[in-house]
C-alpha positions in Angstrom: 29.7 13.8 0.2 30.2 11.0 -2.6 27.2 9.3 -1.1 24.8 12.0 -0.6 25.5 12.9 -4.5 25.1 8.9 -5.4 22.2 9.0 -3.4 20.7 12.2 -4.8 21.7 11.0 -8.5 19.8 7.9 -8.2 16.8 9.4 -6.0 16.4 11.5 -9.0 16.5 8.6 -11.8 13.9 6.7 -9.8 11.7 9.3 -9.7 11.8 10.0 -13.3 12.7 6.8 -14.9 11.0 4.2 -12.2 8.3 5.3 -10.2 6.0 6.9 -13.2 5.4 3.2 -14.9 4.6 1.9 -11.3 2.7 4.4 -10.1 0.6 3.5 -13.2 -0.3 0.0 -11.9 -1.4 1.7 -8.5 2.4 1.4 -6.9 4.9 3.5 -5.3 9.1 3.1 -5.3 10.5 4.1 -2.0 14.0 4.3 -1.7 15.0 3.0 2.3 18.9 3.4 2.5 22.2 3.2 0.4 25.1 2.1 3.0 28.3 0.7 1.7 26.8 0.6 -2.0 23.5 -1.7 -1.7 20.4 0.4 -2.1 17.9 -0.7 -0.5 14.2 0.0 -1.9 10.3 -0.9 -0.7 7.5 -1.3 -3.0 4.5 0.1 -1.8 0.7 0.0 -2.8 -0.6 -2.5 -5.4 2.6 -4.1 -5.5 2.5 -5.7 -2.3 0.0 -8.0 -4.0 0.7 -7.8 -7.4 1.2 -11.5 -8.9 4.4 -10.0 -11.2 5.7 -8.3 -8.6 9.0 -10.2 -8.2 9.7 -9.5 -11.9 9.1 -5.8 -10.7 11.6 -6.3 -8.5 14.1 -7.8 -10.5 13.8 -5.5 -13.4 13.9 -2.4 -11.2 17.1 -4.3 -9.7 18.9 -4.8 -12.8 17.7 -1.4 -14.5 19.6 0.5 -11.2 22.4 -2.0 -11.6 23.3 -1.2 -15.4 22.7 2.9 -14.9 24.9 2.9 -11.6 27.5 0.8 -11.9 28.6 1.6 -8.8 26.2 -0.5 -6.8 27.0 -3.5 -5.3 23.5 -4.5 -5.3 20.1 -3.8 -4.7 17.8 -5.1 -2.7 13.9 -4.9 -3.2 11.4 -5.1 -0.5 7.6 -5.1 -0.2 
């Protein structure tokens, strides 16, 4: 149950705090899986070719890292 909570808590953040600003530049944050505390997320849209898009990545890793503590990591795919 701890997971599906986790999962919901930061399913929420992203869609509030995350995907607005990408979804600006033409982009879309999908969240994949969170197993064993690594979320796993896919850019979609734009991003897939956007030039900054590993500092996308990295920022959206290390934004999820400092509100969920609880992560072990996350992983960002396109």
């Amino acid at each position: 149950m701890k997971n599906l909570e986790q999962y919901n808590a930061i399913k929420g953040f992203i869609d509030e705090k995350i995907s607005p600003g990408v979804m600006a530049h033409g982009g879309e944050v999908n969240l994949i899986s969170l197993e064993n505390n690594i979320l796993t997320l896919e850019l979609s849209g734009s991003c897939g070719s956007c030039s900054i898009q590993a500092y996308t990545s990295e920022s959206i890793s290390n934004y999820l890292l400092e509100e969920f503590p609880d992560l072990d990591d996350v992983i960002v795919t396109d």
